[in-house]
N, C-alpha and C positions, 0 to 999 in steps of 0.2 A: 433506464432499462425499458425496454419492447414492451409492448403493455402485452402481447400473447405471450410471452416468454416469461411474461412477470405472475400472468395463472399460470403458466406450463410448468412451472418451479415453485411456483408459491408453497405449498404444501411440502417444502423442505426447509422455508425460513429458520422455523424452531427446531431445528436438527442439526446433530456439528458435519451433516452431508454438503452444508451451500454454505462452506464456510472459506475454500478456495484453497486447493492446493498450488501451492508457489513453483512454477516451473522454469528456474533460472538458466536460460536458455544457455547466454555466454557471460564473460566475466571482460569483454571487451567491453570499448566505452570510446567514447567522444567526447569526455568530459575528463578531468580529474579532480572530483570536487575532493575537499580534505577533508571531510567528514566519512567519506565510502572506504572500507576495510574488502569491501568485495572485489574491488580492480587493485588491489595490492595484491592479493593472492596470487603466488604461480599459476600460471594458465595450465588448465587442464586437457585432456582429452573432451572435445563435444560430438555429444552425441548427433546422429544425424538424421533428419527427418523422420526417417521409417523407424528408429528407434525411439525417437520421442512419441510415435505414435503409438507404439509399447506402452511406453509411459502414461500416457492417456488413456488407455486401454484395462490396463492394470488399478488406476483407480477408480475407473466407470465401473466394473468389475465389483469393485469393494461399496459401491453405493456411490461415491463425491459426483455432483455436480456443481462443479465450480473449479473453474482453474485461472490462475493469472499469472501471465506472461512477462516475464521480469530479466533483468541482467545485472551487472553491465548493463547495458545499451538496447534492449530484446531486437529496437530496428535492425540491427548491423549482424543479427542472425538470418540468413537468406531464407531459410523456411519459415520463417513466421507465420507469416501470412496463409500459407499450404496448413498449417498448426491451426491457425485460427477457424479455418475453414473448418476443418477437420474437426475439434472439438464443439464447435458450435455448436450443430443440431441435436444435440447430447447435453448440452451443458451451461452454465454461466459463464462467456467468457469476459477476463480485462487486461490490460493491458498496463503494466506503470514504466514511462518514459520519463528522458530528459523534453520532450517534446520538439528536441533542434532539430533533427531529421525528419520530422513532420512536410510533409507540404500537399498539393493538391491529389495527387496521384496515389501518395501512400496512402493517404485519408479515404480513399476510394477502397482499394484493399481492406481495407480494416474496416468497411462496414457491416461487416458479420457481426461486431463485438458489443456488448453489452453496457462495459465501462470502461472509460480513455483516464487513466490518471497521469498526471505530468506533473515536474518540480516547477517550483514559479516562486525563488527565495528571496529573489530580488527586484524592486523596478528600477533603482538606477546602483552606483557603486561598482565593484569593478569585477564583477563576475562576467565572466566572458558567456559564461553559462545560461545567464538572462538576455543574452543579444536579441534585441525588438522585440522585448516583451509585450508592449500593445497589439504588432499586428501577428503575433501567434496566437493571443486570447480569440482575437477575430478569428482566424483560421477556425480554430478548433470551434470556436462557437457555431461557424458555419456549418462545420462538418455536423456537427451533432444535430442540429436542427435535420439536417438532410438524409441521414444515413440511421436516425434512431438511436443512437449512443448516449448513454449519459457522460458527459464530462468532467473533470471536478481536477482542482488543482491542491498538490500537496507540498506545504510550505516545511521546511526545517528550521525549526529556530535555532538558533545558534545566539552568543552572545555578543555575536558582529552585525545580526542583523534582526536582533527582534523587535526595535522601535519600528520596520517595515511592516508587519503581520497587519494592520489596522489598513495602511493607504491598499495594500495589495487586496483586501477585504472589500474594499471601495471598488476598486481597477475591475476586479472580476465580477463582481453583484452587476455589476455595470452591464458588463456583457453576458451575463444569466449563469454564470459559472460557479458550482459550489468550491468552497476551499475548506480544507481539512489542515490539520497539524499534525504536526511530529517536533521533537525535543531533540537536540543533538544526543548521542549515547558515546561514549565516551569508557575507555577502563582502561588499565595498566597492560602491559603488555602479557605479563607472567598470568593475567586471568584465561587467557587461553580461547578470548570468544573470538568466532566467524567475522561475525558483522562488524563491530565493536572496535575501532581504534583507539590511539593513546593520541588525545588532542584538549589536552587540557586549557588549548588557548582558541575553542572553541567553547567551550562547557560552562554552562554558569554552577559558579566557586564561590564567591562572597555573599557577604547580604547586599552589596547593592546594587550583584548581577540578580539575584532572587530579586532586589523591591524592582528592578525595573521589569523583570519577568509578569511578576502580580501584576503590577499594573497595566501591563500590555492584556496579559489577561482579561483583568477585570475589564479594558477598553472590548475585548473582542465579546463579552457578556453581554454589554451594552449592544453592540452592532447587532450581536444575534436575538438579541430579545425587541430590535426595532426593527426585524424581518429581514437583516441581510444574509446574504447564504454564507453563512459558519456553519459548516456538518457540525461540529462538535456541540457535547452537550456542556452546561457549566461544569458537571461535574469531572468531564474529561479533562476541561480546563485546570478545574482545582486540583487535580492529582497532577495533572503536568506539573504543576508547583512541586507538589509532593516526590515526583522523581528525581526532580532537579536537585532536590533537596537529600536525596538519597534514604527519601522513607516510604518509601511506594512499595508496596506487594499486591500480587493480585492471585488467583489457581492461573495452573497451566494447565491449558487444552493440550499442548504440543504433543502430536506423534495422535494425536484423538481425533480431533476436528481439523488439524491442519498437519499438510510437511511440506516439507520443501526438498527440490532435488534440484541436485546442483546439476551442473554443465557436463558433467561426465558418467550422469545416471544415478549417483548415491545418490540414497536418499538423507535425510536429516529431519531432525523433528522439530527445527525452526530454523531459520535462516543463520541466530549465534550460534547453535552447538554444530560440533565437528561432523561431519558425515559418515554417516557407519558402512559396512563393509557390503549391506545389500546393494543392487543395483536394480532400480527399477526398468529398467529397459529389460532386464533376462530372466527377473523373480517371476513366479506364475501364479502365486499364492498369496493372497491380499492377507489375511490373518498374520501368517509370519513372515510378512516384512513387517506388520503395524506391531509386530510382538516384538521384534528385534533392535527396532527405531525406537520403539517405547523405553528401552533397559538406558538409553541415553539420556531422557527428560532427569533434570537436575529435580532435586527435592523443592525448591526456594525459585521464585521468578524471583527476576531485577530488570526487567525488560518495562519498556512503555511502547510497546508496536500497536499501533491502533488494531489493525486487524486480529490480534490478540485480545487486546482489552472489549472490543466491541463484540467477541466472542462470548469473553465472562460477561459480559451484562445482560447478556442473549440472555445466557444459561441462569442466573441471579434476580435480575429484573426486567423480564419481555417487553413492559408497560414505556417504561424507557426507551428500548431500544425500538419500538412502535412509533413513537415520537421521533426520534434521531430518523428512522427510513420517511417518514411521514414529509416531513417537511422536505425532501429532496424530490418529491414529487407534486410538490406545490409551486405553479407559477408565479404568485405575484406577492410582493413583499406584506402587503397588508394581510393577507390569509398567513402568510409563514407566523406571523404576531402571534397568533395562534397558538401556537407550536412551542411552549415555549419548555 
């Protein structure tokens, strides 16, 4: 992140204000991973520039600075970019991509943005999705040196490809790129979530989809305690066990410090539950949409979304979460050591 933009907002770190409202532009894509429940969905009505600018508007209003640019695909929405701008000098912007539409010119466009997140699940195996993963880490790593952006790649583990999580750890430290995680999320169909598909031949089920999970784990503890860039902290690790495992809880912020609005203006108070009947493009009144969105948040999280979790630990343990920002703004491996 901008180092003026990093005191221009600093002073909302420990507030659920810079926690990034999710603004899911479309529900198109250019991918069909089988983990994403979001490009299953019937295509909606999408809003259209000036209306998202509503949207942006309506939570400046309510205090958020912070918003990220998501889809589907967010590239393959034409206003983007006009969005980006737009929110900018107001706000934290990011952006989470497949990264395959990237190239020199869009990267130009997008140097307003604060944070570039991309999928990166794969280096070799047959995702079409990872095509010339070397020379897109370069791209982006270029872009970001030039343009101010922080970059950072986010892996899904799935139980097809988590002996990857370690070489791809190597691949990007390489090129100065931090890598984050995520756990596949998986549920029945009749549970009724958003996000959330029925892909039980992605999920780790046995124990010796867990022991190989641990282990990868514990290998990624080791990389990050010998200063390569793993955002994650051990303890994000060891509860990614504990997901998998189906014993994870955490509080929910949702509808508090975070929402999410889908492609057609409702809002939602995370990306899994259903979208309630406000519309933020026409609501005028920050209080009662946050009241309305609110009567939706379930009693019980089962979710493992970083951008959740790293919320509660905000709010629970700062001291932590000090360390996790810390070291993403640290150059060189032997100071990240540090950080541990």
């Amino acid at each position: 992140m901008k180092l003026a933009r990093l005191i221009r907002f600093g002073s909302l770190v420990f507030t659920h204000k810079l926690t990034g409202v999710g603004l899911m532009l479309t529900r198109r894509c250019n991918l069909q991973c089988e983990y994403c429940q979001v490009i299953r969905k019937p295509p909606e009505k999408e809003l259209s520039v000036a209306e998202w600018k509503r949207v942006i508007d309506l939570f400046i209003s309510g205090g958020h600075r912070a918003f990220v640019f998501t889809g589907g695909e967010p590239l393959m929405f034409d206003g983007l970019f006009e969005l980006i701008d737009y929110a900018a000098p107001r706000a934290v912007t990011s952006i989470i991509t497949n990264g395959l539409l990237l190239d020199e010119a869009r990267l130009e466009r997008l140097r307003h943005l604060d944070f570039l997140t991309f999928s990166f699940d794969l280096i070799d195996g047959a995702g079409p999705s990872r095509k010339d993963a070397f020379g897109r880490l370069e791209l982006i790593k270029r872009a970001s040196k030039k343009y101010g952006f922080s970059a950072e790649a986010i892996v899904t583990l799935t139980r097809l490809n988590v002996e990857e999580a370690p070489r791809i750890v190597a691949l990007a430290d390489e090129a100065g790129i931090d890598v984050t995680f995520s756990v596949v999320h998986t549920a029945a169909p009749e549970e009724g979530f958003e996000y959330r598909g029925d892909h039980p031949e992605l999920a780790f089920s046995s124990e010796e989809d867990f022991a190989r999970l641990e282990a990868v784990a514990t290998e990624l503890k080791r990389l990050r305690r010998a200063g390569y860039r793993v955002s994650e902290t051990d303890k994000f690790l060891d509860d990614m066990l504990e997901f998998a495992r189906g014993r994870f809880r955490m509080p929910c912020y949702a509808a508090d410090g975070y929402f999410t609005v889908a492609p057609d203006g409702r809002v939602q108070p995370c990306h899994d539950r259903p979208a309630s009947a406000v519309n933020a493009a026409y609501v005028r009144n920050y209080e009662v949409m946050q009241h309305e969105v609110a009567k939706m948040v379930p009693p019980d999280c089962t979710c493992f979304y970083r951008c959740f979790y790293n919320h509660a630990v905000r709010r629970s343990d700062p001291w932590q979460f000090i360390e996790t920002v810390g070291r993403r703004f640290v150059p060189t491996r032997a100071v990240r050591k540090l950080f541990r």
